[in-house]
C-alpha positions in Angstrom: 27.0 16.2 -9.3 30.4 17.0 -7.9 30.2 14.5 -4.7 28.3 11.3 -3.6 27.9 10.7 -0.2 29.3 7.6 1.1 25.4 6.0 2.2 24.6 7.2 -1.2 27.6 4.9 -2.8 26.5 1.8 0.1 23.2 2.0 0.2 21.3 -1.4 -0.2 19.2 -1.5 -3.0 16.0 -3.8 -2.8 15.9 -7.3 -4.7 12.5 -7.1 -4.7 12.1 -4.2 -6.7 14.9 -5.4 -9.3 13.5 -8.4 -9.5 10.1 -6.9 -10.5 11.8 -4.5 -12.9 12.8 -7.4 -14.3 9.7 -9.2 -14.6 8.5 -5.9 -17.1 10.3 -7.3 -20.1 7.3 -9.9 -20.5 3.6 -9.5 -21.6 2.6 -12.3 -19.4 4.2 -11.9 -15.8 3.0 -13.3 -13.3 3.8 -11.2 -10.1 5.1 -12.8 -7.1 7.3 -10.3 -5.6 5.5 -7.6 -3.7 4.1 -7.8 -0.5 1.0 -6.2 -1.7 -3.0 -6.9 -1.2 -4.4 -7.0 -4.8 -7.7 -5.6 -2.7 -8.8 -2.2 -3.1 -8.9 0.3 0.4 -12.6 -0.6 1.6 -15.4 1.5 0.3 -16.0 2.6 4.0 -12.8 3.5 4.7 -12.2 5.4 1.2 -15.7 7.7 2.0 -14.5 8.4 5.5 -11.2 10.1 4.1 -13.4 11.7 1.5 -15.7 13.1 3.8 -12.3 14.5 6.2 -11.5 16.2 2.8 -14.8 17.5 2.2 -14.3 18.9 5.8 -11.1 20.8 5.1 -9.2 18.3 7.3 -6.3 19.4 4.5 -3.8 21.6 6.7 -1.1 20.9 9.0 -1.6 18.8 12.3 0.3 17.8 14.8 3.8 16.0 15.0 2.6 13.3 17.0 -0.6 12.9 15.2 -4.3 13.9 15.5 -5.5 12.9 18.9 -8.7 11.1 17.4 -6.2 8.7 15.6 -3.9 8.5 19.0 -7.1 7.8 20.6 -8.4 4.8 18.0 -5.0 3.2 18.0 -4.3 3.6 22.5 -8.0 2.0 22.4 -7.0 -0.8 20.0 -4.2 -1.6 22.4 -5.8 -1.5 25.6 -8.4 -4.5 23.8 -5.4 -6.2 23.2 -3.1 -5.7 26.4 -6.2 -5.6 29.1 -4.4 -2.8 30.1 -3.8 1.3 30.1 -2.9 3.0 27.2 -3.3 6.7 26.8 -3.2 8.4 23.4 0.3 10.5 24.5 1.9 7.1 24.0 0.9 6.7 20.6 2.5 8.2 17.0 1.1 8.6 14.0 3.8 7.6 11.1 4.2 7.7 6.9 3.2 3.8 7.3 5.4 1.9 9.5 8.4 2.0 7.3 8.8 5.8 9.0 8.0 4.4 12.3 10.7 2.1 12.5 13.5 5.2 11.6 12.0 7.1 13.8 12.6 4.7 16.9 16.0 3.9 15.6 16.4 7.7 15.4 15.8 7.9 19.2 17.9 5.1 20.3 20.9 4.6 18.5 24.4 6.6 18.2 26.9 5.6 15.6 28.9 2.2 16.1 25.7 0.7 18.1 24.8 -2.5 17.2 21.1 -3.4 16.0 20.1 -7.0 16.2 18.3 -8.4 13.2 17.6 -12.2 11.8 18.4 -13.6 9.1 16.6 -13.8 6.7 15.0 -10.3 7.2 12.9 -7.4 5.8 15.7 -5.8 4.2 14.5 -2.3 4.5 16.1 -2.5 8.0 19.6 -2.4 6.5 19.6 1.0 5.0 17.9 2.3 8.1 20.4 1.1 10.3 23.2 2.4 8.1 22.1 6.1 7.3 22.1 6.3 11.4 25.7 4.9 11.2 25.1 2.0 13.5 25.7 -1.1 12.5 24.0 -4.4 12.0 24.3 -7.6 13.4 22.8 -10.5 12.2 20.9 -13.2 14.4 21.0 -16.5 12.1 17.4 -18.7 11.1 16.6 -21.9 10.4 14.3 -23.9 9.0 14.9 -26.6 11.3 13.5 -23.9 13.9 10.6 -23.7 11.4 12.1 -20.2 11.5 11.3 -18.7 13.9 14.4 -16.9 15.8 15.8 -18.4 19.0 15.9 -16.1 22.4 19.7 -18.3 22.7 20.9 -17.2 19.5 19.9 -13.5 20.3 21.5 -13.7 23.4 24.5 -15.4 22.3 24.8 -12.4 19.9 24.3 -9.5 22.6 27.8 -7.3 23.0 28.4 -4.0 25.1 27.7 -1.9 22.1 24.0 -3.8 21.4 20.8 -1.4 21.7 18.2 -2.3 19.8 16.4 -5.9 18.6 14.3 -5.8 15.4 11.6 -8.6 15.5 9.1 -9.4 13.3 5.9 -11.5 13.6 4.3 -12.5 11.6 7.2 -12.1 9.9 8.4 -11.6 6.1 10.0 -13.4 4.5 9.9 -16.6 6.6 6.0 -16.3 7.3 6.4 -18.1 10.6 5.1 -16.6 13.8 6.6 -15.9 17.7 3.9 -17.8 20.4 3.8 -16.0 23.4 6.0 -17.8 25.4 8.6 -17.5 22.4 8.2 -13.9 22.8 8.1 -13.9 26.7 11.8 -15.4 26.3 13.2 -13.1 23.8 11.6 -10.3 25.9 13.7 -12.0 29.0 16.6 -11.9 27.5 16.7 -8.3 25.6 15.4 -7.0 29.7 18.2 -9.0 31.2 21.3 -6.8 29.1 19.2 -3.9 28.9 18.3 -3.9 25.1 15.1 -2.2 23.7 12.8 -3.9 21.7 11.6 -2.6 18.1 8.3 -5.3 17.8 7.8 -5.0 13.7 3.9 -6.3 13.9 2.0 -5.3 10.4 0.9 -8.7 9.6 -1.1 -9.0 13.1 -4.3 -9.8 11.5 -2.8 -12.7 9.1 -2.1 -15.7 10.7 -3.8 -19.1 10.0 -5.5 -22.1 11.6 -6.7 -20.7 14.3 -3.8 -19.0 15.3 -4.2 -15.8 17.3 -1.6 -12.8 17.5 0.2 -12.3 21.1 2.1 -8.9 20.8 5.0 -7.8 22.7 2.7 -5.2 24.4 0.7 -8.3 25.7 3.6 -8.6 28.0 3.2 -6.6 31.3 5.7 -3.5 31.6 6.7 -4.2 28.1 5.8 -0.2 26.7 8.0 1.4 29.6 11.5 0.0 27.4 10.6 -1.5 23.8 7.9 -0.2 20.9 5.9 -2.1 18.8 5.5 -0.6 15.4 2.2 -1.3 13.1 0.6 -0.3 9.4 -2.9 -0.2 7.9 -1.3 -1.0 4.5 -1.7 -5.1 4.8 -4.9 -5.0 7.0 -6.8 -3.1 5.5 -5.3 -2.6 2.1 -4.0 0.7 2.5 -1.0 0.4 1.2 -0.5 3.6 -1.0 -2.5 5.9 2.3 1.0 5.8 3.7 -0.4 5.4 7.5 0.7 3.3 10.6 2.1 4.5 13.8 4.5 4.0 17.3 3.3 2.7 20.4 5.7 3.0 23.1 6.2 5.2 26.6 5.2 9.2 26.2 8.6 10.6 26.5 9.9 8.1 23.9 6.6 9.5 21.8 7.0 13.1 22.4 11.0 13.2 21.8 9.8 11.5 17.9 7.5 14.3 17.2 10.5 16.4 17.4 12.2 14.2 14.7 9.0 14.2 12.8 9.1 17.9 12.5 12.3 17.5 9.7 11.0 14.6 8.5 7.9 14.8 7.2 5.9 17.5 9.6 3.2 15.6 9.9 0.9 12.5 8.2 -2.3 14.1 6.4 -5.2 14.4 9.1 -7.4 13.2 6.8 -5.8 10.0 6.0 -5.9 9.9 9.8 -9.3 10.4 10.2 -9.5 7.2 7.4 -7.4 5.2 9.4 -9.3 5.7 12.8 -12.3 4.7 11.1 -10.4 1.4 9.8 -9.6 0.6 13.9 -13.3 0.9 15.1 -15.1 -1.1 12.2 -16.4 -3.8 13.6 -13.2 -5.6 11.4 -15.3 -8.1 9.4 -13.7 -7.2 6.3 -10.5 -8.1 7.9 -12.0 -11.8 8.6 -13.2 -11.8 4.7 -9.8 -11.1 4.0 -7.8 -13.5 6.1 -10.0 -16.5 4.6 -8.8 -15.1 1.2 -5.7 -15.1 2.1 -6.3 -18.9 3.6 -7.4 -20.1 0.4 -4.4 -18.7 -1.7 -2.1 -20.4 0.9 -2.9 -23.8 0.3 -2.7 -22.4 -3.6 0.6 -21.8 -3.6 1.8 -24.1 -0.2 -0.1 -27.7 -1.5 0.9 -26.6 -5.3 4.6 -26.3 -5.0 4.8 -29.2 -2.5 3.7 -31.5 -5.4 6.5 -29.9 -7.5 9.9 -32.4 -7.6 12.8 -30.1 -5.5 10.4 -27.3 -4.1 10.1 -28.1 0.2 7.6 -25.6 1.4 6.8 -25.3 5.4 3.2 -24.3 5.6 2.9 -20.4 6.0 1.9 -19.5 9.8 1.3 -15.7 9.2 1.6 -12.9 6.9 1.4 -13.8 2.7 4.6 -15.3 1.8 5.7 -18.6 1.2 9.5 -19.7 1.2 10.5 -22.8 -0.1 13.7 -24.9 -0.1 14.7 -25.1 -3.5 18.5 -26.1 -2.8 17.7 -29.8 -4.5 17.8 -27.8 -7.7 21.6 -27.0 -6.9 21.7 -24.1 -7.9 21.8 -20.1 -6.5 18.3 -18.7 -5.5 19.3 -16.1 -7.6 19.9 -17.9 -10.7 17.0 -19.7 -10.2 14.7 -17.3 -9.7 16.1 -16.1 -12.7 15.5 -19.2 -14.2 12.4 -19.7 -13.6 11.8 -16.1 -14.6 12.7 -16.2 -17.9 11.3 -19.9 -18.7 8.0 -19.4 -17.2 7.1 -15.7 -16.5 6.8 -16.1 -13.0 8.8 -13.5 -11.1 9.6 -14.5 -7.4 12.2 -13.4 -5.0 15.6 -15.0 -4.4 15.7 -15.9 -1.0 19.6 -14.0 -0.8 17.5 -10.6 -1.3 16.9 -11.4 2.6 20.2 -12.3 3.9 22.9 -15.2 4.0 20.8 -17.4 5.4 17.9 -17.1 2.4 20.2 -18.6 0.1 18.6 -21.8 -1.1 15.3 -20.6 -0.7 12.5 -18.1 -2.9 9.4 -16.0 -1.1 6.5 -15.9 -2.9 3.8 -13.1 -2.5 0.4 -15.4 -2.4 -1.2 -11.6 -2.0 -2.5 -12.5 -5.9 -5.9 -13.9 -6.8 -6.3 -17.7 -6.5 -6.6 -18.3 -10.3 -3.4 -15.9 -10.9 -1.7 -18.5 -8.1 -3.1 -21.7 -9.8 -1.6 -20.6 -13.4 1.9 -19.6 -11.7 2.2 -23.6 -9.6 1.2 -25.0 -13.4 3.6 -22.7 -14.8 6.4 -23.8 -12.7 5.3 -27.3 -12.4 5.4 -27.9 -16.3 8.9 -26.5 -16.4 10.5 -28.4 -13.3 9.0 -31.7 -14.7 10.0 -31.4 -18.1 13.5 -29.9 -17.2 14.4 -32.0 -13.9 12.8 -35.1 -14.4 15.3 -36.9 -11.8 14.8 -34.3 -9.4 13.8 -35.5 -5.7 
């Protein structure tokens, strides 16, 4: 090639995958990186995109998205919110990856600054970047049992700030926003004017009784800010490439537009899949979560009776992320480390931001016997190598 574009040259490349690349060179892995249900796409979900098939639901559709699917998802949301939502206010998306470039897309001119914590998903950094705005990062802590502060957002709010990424349940941390937590951050990004991205694919994962309050849940909320979703960790869809917008119909419509170079427009049969997902009487997604449960206290109670690992219990979502800074040492290297000595691939909390150093995430998305072996794994090691550890 005779040039390389400057993103090209910058562009963040993801931890998580190198780490998992990494992880090949052994027979006997144990996978802890990916943020991916080891369950297979329900069998009523699979026969529903079948049938669309079978149908000929295999040409072009619209932008914005078939209106059966704009239908299922403004229904889901009127559940949720008690309140009206019509199907013009919703946008099918190539999971909700797409969805979040294609509200940045609408929002943000070059030099604007998008609030995001830290730690974070790190796919919002390249997104962010190819749009040539620039990030700003909102500081977490574990004595918050991270979950990000409305003060610290606000304390970080300039003249060029336009858009707030949040996330709950959120990834890495796996802690979740309460509604009055969300009720304050909502205050404050209303107060200077600053839309809301709400980053909500782990919805239906969230433990002890917990329930999700979306931003949406707040009244008004849709006319400024956007929630973004996915089937891939619900239902286990990962690979169907499907989620969607929700947010005001002018907002909606001016994305279809984008959608039109982007990707023209998600499958309508994978639609017609997802639609039947949302009005399932979600059982499979209560079979799921107690899974899910189960594996927590795998991985959660097992590395809490490990010398140097201090876990918070997981909230939402699948991850755990545990202090492991009594080791001395970078997450890097000792996810590394602990890598090579044990065959147990996990991600250095630093593949998240600044404030991930000193911590790993672990994906407890695995079977509970896969977990088990990976704590007795890591347990054997950590005695036998720290024995003065605390």
């Amino acid at each position: 090639m005779y040039h390389w574009s400057i993103l090209s040259q910058q562009y963040p490349a993801s931890s998580i995958r190198k780490m998992a690349k990494l992880a090949r060179q052994f027979d006997d892995t144990i996978m802890l990186t990916m943020g991916e249900p080891n369950f297979e796409t329900p069998d009523f979900i699979k026969q529903a995109g079948i049938n669309a098939i079978k149908e000929n639901r295999t040409h072009y559709g619209p932008n914005v998205g078939e209106e059966a699917f704009q239908q299922a998802v403004a229904d889901k949301y009127k559940v949720l919110t008690k309140s009206s939502f019509s199907p013009n206010e919703v946008m099918a998306s190539f999971g909700a990856t797409e969805g979040i470039l294609l509200v940045m897309m609408s929002i943000l001119n070059a030099g604007d600054e998008v609030l995001i914590a830290n730690p974070h998903y790190p796919n919002y950094l390249g997104q962010i970047m190819g749009l040539g705005a620039k990030v700003v990062q909102v500081p977490v802590y574990e004595g918050n049992q991270f979950k990000i502060q409305a003060e610290d957002i606000e304390a970080a709010i300039t003249e060029r700030t336009k858009l707030l990424i949040i996330n709950s349940p959120n990834n890495p941390m796996g802690s979740i926003l309460t509604q009055e937590e969300m009720e304050e951050i909502a205050a404050v990004a209303d107060k200077y004017k600053v839309t809301i991205l709400s980053d909500e694919v782990y919805e239906s994962i969230m433990y002890d009784g917990q329930k999700h309050f979306s931003l949406f849940q707040i009244p008004g909320a849709k006319e400024n800010h956007f929630v973004v979703n996915s089937f891939s960790k619900t239902y286990a869809m990962t690979g169907w490439r499907v989620g969607y917008v929700v947010g005001n119909a002018a907002a909606i419509e001016r994305m279809a537009e984008f959608r039109e170079g982007v990707g023209f427009c998600v499958p309508p049969f994978i639609q017609d899949a997802a639609a039947e997902a949302l009005k399932s009487d979600q059982s499979i997604v209560k079979e799921y979560l107690k899974a899910y449960d189960r594996r927590r206290h795998v991985i959660v109670d097992g590395l809490n009776k490990i010398s140097g690992f201090h876990c918070l219990k997981t909230e939402g979502a699948f991850y755990a992320f545990p202090n492991i800074q009594a080791f001395g040492k970078s997450s890097q290297d000792f996810a590394l480390e602990l890598l090579e000595e044990t065959h147990v691939a996990m991600t250095p909390g630093s593949a998240f931001g600044s404030m991930g150093e000193g911590y790993l995430r672990i994906s407890f998305a695995q079977s509970e016997e896969v977990l088990q072996e990976a704590v007795e794994r890591i347990h054997q090691y950590v005695s036998e190598t720290y024995p003065n550890i605390k």
